[in-house]
C-alpha positions as YAML, in Angstrom:
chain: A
units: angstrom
residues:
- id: 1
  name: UNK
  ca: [58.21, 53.67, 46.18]
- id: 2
  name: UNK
  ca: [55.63, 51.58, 48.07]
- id: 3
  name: UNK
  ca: [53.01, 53.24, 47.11]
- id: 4
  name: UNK
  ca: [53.96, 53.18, 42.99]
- id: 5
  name: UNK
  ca: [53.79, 49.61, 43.96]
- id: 6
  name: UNK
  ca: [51.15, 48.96, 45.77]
- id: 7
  name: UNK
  ca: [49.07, 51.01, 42.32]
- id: 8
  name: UNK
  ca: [50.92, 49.15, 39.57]
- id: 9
  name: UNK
  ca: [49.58, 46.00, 41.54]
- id: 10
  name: UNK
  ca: [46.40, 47.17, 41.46]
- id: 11
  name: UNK
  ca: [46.61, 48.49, 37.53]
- id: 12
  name: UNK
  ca: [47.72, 44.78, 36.33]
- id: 13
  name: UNK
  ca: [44.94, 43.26, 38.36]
- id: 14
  name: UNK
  ca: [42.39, 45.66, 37.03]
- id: 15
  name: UNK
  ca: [43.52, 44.93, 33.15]
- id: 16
  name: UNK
  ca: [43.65, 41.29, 33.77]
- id: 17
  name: UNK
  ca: [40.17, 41.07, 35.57]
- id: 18
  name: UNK
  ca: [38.71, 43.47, 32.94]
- id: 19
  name: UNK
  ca: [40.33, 40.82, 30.17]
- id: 20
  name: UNK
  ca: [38.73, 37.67, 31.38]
- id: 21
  name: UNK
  ca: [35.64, 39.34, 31.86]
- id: 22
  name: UNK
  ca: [35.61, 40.40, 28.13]
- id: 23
  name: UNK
  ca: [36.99, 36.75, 27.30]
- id: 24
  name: UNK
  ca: [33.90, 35.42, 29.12]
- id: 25
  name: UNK
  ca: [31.41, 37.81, 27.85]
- id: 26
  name: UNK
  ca: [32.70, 36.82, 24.18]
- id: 27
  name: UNK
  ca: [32.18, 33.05, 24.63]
- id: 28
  name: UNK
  ca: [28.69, 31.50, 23.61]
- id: 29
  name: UNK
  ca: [26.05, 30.86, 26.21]
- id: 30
  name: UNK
  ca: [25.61, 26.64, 26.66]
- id: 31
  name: UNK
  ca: [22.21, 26.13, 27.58]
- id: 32
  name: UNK
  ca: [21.92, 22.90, 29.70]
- id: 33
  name: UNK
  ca: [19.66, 20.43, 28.49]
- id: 34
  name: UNK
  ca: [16.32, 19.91, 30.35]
- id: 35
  name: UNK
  ca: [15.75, 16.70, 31.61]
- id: 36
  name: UNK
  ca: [13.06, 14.67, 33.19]
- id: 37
  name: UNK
  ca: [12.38, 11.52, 35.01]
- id: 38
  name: UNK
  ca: [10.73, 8.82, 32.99]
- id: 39
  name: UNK
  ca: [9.32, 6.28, 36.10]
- id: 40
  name: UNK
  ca: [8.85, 2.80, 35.02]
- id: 41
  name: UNK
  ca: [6.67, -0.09, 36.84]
- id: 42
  name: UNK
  ca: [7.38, -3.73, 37.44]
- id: 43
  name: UNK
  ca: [6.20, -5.10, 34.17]
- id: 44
  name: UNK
  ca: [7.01, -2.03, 31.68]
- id: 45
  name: UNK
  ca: [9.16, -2.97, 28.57]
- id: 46
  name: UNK
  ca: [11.09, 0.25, 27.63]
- id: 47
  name: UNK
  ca: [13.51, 1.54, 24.90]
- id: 48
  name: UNK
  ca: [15.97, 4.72, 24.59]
- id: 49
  name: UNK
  ca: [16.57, 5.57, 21.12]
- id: 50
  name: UNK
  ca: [20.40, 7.37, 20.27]
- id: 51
  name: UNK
  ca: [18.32, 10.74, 19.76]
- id: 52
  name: UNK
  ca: [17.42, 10.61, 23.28]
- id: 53
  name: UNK
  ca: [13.65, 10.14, 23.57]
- id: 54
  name: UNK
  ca: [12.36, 7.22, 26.12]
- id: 55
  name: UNK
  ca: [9.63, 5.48, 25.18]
- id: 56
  name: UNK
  ca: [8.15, 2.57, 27.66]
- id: 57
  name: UNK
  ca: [5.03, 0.37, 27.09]
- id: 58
  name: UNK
  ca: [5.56, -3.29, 25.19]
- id: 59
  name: UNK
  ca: [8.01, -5.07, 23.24]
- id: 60
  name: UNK
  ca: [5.75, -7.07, 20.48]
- id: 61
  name: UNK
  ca: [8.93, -8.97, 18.74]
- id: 62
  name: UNK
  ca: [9.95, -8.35, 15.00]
- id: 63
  name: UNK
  ca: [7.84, -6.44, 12.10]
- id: 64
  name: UNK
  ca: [7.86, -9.51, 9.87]
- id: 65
  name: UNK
  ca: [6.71, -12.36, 11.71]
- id: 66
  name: UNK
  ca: [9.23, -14.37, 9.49]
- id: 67
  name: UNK
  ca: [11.90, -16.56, 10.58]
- id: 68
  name: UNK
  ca: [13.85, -15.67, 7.52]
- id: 69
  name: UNK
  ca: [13.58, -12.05, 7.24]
- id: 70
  name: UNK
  ca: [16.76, -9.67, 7.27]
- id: 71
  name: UNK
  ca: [13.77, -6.72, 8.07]
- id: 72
  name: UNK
  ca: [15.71, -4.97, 11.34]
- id: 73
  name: UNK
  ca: [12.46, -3.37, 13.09]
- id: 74
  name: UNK
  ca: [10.90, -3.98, 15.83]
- id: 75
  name: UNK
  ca: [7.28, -3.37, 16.99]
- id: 76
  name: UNK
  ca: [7.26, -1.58, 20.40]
- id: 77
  name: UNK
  ca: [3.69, -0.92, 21.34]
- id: 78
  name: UNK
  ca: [3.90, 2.54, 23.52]
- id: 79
  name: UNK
  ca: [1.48, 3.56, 26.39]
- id: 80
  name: UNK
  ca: [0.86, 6.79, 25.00]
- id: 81
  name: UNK
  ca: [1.78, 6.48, 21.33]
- id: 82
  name: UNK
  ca: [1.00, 3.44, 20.26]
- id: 83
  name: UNK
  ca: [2.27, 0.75, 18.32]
- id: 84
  name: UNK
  ca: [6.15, 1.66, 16.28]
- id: 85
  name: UNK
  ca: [7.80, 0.27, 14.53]
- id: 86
  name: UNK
  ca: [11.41, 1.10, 15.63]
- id: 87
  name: UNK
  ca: [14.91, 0.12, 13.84]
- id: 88
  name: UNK
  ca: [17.18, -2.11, 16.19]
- id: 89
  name: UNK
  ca: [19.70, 0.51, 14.74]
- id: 90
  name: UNK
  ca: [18.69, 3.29, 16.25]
- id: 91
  name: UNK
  ca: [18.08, 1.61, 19.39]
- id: 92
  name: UNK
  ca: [20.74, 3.06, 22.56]
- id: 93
  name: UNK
  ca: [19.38, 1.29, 25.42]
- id: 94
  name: UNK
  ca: [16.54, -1.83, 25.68]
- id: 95
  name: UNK
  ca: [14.83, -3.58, 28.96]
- id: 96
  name: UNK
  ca: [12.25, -6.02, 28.48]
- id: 97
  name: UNK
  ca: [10.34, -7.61, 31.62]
- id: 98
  name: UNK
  ca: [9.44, -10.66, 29.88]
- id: 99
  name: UNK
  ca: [10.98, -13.31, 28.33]
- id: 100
  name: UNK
  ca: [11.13, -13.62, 24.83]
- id: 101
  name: UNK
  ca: [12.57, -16.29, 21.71]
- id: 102
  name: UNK
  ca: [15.07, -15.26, 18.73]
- id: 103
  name: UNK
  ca: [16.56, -16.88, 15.81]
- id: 104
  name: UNK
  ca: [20.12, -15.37, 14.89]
- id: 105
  name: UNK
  ca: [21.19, -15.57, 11.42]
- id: 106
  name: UNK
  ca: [23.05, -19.08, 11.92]
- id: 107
  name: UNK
  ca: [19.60, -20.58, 12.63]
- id: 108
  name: UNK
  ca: [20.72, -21.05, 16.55]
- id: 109
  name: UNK
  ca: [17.88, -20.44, 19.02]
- id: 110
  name: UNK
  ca: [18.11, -18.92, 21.83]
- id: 111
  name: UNK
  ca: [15.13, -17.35, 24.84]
- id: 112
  name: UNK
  ca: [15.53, -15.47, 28.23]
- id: 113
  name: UNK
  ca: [14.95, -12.11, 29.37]
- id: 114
  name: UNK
  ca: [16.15, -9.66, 26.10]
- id: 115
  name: UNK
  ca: [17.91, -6.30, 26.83]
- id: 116
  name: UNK
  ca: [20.04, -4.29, 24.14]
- id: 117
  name: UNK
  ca: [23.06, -2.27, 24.94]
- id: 118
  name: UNK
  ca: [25.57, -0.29, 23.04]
- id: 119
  name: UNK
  ca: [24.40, -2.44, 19.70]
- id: 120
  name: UNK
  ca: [24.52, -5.80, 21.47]
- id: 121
  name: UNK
  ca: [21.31, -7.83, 22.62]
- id: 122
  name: UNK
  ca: [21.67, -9.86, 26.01]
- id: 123
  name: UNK
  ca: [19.18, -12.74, 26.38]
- id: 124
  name: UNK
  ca: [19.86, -14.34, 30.08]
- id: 125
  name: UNK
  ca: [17.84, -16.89, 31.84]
- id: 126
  name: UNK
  ca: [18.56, -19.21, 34.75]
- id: 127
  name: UNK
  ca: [21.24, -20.90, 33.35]
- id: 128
  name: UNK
  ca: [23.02, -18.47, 31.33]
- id: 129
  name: UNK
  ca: [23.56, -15.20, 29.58]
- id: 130
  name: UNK
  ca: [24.62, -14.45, 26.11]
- id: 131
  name: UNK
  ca: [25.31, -12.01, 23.84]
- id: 132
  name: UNK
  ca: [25.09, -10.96, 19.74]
- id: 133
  name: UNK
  ca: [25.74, -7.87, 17.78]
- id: 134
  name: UNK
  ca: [21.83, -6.82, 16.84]
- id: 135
  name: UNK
  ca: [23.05, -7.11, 13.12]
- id: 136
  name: UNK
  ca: [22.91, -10.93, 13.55]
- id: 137
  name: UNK
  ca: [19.25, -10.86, 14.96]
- id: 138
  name: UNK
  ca: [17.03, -12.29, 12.40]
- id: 139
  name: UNK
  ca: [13.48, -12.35, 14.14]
- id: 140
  name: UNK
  ca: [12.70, -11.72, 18.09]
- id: 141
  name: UNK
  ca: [9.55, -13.61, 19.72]
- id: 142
  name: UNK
  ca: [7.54, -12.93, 22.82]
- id: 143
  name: UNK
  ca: [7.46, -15.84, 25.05]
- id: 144
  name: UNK
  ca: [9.37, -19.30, 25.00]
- id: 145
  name: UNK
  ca: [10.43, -21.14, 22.14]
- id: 146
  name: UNK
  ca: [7.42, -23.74, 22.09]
- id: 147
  name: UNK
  ca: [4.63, -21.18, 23.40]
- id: 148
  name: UNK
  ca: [6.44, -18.45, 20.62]
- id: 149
  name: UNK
  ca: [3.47, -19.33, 17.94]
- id: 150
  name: UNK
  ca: [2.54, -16.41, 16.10]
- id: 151
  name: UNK
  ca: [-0.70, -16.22, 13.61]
- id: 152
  name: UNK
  ca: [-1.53, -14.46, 10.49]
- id: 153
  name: UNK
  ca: [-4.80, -15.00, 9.17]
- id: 154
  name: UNK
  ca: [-6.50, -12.81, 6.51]
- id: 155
  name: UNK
  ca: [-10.34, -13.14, 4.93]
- id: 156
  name: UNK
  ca: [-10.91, -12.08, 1.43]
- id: 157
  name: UNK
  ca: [-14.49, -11.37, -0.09]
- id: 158
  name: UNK
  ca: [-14.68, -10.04, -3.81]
- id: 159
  name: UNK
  ca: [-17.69, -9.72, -5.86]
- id: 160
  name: UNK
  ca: [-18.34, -8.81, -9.68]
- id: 161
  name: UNK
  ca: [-21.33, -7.88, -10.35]
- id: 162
  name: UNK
  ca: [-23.42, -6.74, -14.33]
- id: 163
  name: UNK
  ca: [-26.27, -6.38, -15.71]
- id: 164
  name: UNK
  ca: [-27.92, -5.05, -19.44]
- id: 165
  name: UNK
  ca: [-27.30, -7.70, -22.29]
- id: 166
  name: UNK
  ca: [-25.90, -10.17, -19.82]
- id: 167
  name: UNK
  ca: [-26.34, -10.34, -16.21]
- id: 168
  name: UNK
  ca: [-23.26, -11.64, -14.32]
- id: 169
  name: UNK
  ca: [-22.66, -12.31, -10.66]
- id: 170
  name: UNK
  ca: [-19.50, -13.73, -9.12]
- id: 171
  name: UNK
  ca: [-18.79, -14.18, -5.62]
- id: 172
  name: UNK
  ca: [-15.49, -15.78, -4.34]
- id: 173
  name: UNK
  ca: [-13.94, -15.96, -0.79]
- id: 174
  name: UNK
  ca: [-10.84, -17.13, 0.89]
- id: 175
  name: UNK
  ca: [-9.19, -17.64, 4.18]
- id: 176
  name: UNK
  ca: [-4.96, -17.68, 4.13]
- id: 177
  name: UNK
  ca: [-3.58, -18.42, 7.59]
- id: 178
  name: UNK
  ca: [0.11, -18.27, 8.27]
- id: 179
  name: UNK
  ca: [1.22, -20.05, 11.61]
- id: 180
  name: UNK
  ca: [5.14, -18.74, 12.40]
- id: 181
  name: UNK
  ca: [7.40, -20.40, 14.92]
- id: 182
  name: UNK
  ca: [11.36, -19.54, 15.67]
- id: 183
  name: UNK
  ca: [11.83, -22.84, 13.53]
- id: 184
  name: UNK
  ca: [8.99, -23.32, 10.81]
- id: 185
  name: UNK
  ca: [6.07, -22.03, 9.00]
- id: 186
  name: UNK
  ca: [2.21, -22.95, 8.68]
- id: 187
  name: UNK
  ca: [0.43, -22.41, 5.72]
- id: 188
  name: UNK
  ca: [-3.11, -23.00, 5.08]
- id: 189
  name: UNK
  ca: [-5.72, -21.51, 2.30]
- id: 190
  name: UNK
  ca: [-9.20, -22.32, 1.36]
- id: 191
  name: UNK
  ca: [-11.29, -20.61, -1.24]
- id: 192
  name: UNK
  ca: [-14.53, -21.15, -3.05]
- id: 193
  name: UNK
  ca: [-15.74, -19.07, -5.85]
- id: 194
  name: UNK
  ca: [-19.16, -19.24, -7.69]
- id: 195
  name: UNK
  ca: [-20.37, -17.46, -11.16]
- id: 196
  name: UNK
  ca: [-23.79, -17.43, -12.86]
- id: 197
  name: UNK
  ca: [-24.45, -15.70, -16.38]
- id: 198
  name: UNK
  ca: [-28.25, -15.05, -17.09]
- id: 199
  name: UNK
  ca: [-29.40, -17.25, -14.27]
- id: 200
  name: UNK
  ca: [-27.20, -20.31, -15.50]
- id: 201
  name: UNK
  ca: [-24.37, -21.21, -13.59]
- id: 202
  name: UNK
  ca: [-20.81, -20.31, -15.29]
- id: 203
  name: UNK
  ca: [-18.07, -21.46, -12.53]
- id: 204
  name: UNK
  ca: [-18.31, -23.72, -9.56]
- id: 205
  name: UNK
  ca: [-15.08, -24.91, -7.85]
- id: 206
  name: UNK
  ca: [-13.64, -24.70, -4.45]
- id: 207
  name: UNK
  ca: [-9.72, -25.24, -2.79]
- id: 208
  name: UNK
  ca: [-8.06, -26.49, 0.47]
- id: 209
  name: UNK
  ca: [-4.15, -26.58, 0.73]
- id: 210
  name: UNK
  ca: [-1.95, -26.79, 3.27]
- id: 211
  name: UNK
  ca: [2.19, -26.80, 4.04]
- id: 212
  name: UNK
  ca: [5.00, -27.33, 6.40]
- id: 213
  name: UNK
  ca: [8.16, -25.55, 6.24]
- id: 214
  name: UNK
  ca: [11.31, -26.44, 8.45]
- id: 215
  name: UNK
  ca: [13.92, -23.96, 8.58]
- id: 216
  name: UNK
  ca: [17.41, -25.58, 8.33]
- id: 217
  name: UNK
  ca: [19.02, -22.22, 8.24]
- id: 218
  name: UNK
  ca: [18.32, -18.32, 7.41]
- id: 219
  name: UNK
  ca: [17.97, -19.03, 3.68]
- id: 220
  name: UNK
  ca: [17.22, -23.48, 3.31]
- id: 221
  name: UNK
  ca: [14.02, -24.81, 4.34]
- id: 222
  name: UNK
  ca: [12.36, -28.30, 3.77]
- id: 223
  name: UNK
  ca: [9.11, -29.10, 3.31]
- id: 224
  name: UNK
  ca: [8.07, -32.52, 4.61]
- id: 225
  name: UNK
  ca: [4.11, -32.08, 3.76]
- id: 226
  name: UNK
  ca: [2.31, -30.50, 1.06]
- id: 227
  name: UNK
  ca: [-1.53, -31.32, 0.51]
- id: 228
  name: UNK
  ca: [-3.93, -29.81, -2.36]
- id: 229
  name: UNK
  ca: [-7.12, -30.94, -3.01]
- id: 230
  name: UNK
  ca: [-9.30, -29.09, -5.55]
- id: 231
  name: UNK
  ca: [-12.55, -29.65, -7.28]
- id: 232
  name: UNK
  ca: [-14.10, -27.87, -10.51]
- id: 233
  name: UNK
  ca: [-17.06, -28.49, -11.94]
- id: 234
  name: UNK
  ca: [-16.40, -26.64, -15.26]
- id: 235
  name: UNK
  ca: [-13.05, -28.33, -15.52]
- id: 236
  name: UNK
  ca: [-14.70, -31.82, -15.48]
- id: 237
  name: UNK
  ca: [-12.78, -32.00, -11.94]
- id: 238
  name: UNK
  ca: [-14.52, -34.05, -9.64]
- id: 239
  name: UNK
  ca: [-11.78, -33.79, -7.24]
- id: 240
  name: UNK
  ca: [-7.75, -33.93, -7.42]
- id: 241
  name: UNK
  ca: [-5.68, -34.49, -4.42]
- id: 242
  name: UNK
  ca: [-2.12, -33.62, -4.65]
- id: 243
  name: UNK
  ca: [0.63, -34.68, -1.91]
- id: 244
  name: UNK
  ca: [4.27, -33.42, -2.37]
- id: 245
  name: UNK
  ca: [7.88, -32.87, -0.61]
- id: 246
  name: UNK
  ca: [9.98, -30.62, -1.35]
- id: 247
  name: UNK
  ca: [13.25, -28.24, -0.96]
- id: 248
  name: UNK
  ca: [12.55, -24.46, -0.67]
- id: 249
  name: UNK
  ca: [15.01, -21.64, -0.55]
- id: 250
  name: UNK
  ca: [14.86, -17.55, 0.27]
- id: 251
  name: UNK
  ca: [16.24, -16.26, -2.84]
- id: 252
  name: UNK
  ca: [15.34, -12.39, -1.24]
- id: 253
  name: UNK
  ca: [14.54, -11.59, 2.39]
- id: 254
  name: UNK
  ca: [14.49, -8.01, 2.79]
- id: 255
  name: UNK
  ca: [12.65, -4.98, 4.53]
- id: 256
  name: UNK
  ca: [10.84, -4.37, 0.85]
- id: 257
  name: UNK
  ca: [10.95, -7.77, -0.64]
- id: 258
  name: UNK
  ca: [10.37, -11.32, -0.31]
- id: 259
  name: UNK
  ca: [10.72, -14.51, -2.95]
- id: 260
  name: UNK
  ca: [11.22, -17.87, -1.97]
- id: 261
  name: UNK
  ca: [10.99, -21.04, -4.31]
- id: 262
  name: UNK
  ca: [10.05, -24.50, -3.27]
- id: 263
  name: UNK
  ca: [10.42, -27.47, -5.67]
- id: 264
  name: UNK
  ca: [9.75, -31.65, -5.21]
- id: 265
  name: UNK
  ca: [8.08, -34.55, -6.27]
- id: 266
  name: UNK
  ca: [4.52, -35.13, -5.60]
- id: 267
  name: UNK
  ca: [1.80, -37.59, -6.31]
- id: 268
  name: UNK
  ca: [-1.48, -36.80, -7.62]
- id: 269
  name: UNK
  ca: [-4.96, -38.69, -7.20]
- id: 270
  name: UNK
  ca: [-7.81, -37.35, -9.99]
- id: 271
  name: UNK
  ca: [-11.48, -38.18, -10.14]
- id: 272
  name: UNK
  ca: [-13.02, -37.08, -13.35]
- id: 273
  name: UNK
  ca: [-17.27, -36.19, -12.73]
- id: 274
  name: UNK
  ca: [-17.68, -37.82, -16.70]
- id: 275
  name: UNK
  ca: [-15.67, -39.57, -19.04]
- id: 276
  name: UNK
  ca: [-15.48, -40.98, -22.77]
- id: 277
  name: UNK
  ca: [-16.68, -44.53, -23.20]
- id: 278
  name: UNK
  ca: [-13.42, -46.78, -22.19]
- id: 279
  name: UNK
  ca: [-11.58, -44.08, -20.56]
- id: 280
  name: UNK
  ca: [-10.88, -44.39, -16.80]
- id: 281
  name: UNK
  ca: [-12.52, -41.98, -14.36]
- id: 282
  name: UNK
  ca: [-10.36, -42.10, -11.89]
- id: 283
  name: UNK
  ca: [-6.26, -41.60, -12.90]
- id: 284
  name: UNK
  ca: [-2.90, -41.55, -10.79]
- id: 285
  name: UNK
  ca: [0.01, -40.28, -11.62]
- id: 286
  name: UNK
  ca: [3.71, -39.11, -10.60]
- id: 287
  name: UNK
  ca: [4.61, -35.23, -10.61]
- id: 288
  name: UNK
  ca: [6.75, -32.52, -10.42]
- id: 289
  name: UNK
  ca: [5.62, -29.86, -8.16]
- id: 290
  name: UNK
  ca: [6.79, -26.19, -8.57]
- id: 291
  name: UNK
  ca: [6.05, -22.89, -6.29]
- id: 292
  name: UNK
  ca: [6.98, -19.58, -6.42]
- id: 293
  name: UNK
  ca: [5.95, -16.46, -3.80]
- id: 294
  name: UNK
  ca: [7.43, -13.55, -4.74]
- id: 295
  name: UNK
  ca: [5.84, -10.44, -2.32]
- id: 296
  name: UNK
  ca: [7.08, -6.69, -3.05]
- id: 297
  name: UNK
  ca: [6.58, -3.31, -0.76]
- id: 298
  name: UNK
  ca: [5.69, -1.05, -3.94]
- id: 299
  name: UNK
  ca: [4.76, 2.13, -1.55]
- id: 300
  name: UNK
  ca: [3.96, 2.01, 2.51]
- id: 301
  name: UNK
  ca: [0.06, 1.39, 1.24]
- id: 302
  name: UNK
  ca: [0.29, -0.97, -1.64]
- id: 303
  name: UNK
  ca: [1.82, -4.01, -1.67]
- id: 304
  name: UNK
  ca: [2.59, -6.33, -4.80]
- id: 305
  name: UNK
  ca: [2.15, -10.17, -5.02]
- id: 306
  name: UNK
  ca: [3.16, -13.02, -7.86]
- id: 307
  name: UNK
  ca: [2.25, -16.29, -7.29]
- id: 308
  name: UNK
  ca: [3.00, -19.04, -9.51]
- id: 309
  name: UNK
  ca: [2.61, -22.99, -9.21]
- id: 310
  name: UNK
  ca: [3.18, -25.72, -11.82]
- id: 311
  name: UNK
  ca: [2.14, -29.17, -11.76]
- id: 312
  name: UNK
  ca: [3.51, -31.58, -14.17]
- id: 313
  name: UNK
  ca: [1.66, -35.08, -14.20]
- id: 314
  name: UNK
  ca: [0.49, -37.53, -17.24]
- id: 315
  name: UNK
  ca: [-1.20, -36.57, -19.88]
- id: 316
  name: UNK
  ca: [-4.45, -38.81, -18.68]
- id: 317
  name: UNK
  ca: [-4.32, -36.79, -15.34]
- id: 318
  name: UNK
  ca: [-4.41, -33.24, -17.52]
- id: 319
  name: UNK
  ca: [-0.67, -32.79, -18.06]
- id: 320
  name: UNK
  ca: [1.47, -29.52, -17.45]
- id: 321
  name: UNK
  ca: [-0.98, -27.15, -14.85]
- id: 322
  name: UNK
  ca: [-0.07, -23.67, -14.66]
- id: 323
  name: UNK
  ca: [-1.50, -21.24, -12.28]
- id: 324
  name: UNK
  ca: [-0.28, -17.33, -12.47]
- id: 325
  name: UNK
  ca: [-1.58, -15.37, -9.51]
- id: 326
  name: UNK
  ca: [-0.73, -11.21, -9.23]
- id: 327
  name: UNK
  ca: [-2.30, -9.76, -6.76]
- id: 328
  name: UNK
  ca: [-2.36, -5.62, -4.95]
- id: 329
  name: UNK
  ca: [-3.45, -4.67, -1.68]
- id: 330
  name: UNK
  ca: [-3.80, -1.17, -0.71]
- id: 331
  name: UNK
  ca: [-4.37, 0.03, 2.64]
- id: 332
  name: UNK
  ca: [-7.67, 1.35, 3.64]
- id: 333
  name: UNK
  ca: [-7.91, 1.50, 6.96]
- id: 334
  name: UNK
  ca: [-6.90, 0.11, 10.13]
- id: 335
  name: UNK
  ca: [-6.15, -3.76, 8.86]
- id: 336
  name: UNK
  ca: [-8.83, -3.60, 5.73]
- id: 337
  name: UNK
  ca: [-7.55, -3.29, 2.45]
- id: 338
  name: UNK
  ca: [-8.68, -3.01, -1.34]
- id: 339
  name: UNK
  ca: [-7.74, -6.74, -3.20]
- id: 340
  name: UNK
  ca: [-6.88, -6.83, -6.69]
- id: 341
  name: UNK
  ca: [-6.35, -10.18, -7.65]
- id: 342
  name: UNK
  ca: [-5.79, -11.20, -11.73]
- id: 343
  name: UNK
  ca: [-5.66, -15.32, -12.23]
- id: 344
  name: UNK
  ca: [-4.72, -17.17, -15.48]
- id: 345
  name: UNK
  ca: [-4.92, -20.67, -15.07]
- id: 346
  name: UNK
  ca: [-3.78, -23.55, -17.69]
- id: 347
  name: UNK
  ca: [-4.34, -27.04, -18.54]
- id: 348
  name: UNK
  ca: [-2.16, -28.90, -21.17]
- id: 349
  name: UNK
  ca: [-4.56, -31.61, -21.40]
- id: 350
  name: UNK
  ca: [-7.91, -31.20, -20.28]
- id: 351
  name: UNK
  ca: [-10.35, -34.44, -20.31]
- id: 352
  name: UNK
  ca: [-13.70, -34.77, -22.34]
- id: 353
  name: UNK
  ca: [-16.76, -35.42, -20.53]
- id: 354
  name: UNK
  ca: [-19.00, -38.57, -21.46]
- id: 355
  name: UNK
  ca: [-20.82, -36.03, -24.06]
- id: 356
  name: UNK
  ca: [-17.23, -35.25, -25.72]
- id: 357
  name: UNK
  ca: [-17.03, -32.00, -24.65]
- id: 358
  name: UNK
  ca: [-13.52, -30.81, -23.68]
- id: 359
  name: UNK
  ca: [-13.08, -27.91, -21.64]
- id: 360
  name: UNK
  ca: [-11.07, -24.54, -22.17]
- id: 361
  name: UNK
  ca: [-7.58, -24.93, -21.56]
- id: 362
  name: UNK
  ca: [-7.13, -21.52, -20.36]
- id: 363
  name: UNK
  ca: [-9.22, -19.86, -17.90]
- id: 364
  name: UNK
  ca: [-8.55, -15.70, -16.97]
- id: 365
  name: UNK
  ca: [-9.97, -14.23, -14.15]
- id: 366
  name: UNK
  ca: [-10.10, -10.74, -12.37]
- id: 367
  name: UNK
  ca: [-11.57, -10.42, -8.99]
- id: 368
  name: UNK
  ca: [-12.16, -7.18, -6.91]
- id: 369
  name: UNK
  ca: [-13.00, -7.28, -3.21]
- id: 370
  name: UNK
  ca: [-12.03, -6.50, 0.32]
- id: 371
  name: UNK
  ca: [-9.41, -8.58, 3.04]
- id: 372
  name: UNK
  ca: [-9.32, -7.96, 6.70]
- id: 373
  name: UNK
  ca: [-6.21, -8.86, 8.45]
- id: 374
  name: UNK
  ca: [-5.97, -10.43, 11.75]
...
């Protein structure tokens, strides 16, 4: 009896041993994952994505160096990679070693040493530590608020050149310089363009202008100081100096496209180079000063730009002034691009020279060149 037992014991272990082993056998094999050690020094920035990889290098701040942009990238500049452009998004872990500015979408300002966790960004310095969902980040900054100055700055040259019948050479170039803060914008432009047509001279006229812009919030910004002064030749212009205020406001602020509008009174001062017999040659005047910038992302290599500004003074001082601006740049290499630029330009009431001769009130012009971004 012992011994039927001591074997049926021995049977039921058997089948139940053989069954887990099957049971076993049938379940899929789980690879572990491999894994590494990333080792970081002193002064290395670095970011783990939610896919896993670990880069380290350099937090630069923000894509758009804008104060009002909604754009959610970042530029991290890698030590093996490069400089990406990384969305806050897809961001799992981030630990800066510096200390750096932002802007949240409430306008409030904040700086300290940044980290991101679990979709929130931590900013703490020696008196405190705070917190915000990364959805509420409107721009990030590298530094302190007053040293957090960024520059864009970009150099145009186009030329037009033709020969047979008529021999034609235009030349035209321009600066544009953007300085960005946490709290304002910079803008500053200067341009000069020349023309002769069979060895006579055909254009002549030159441009400095500069602006302020406060942010009051993500969307409202004032602008305390705007200066133009201008000179044309061809347009009987000795010079014209135009100072204006004015209201502005981000109608879009996207990762594709931008458009603000700023509107205000202004003031202008003209110098005519002749006049008629009995007419003034110098005028003043009150004005109405319109702006629009509209910029759009049409592909990753060309981008679109519409520019339009209207003037509206006395008729002595020339009237309603319309200037119409579109623009492409396409991406050649590195930061040097291809600049399309078409300009039509209009004067309501253009003055007469001391010989009576009244200029065009439309001028069209098409310009073909190279920019260089810095």
């Amino acid at each position: 009896m012992k011994l039927q037992a001591t074997a049926l014991f021995f049977a039921i272990c058997f089948m139940q041993s053989s069954a887990f082993a099957k049971e076993q056998a049938d379940k899929p094999i789980r690879e572990e994952p491999n894994s590494q050690t990333v080792y970081f020094e002193k002064n290395d920035d670095w970011v783990k994505l939610k896919s896993g990889e670990v880069i380290k290098g350099e937090l630069n701040g923000t894509i758009k160096k804008d104060s009002n942009s909604y754009k959610q990238e970042i530029e991290f500049d890698s030590d093996d990679l490069g400089g990406q452009e990384i969305e806050l998004g897809n961001i799992q872990e981030l630990q800066t070693a510096s200390y750096f500015t932002i802007r949240l979408s409430d306008g409030a300002i904040y700086d300290g040493y940044l980290s991101i966790r679990n979709d929130q960004l931590y900013l703490s310095n020696a008196e405190q530590e705070v917190s915000f969902p990364v959805t509420e980040v409107v721009s990030i900054y590298r530094g302190k608020e007053k040293g957090s100055e960024q520059w864009e700055t970009e150099f145009t040259l186009s030329m037009d050149m033709s020969s047979g019948n008529t021999d034609e050479l235009t030349l035209k170039g321009a600066i544009d310089a953007v300085l960005y803060t946490v709290d304002s914008r910079t803008k500053l432009n200067a341009s000069h363009e020349e023309k002769e047509s069979n060895n006579e001279k055909t254009a002549n006229n030159s441009s400095i202008k500069g602006s302020y812009d406060i942010y009051i919030d993500n969307k409202l910004f004032f602008r305390p100081l705007d200066l133009e002064a201008k000179k044309d030749e061809f347009k009987n212009l000795n010079y014209k100096v135009i100072a204006s205020i004015g209201v502005g406001y981000f109608f879009i602020s996207d990762e594709t496209t931008k458009w603000d509008v700023t509107a205000g009174p202004a003031y202008t001062h003209t110098k005519f180079i002749t006049v008629n017999e009995g007419n003034s040659l110098t005028e003043n005047s009150g004005a109405l000063k319109l702006d629009s910038s509209f910029d759009y992302e049409l592909t990753k290599n060309i981008d679109f730009s519409y520019d339009y500004s209207m003037n509206w003074e006395n008729e002595e001082s020339g009237g309603i002034h319309h200037t119409n601006e579109v623009g492409f740049d396409i991406d050649l290499v590195a930061d040097l691009d291809l600049s399309i630029d078409g300009i039509w330009e209009h004067v309501s009431d253009p003055t007469a020279d001391s010989d009576g001769k009244l200029p065009e009130k439309d001028d069209y012009k098409m310009f073909v060149g190279l920019s260089y971004e810095i």
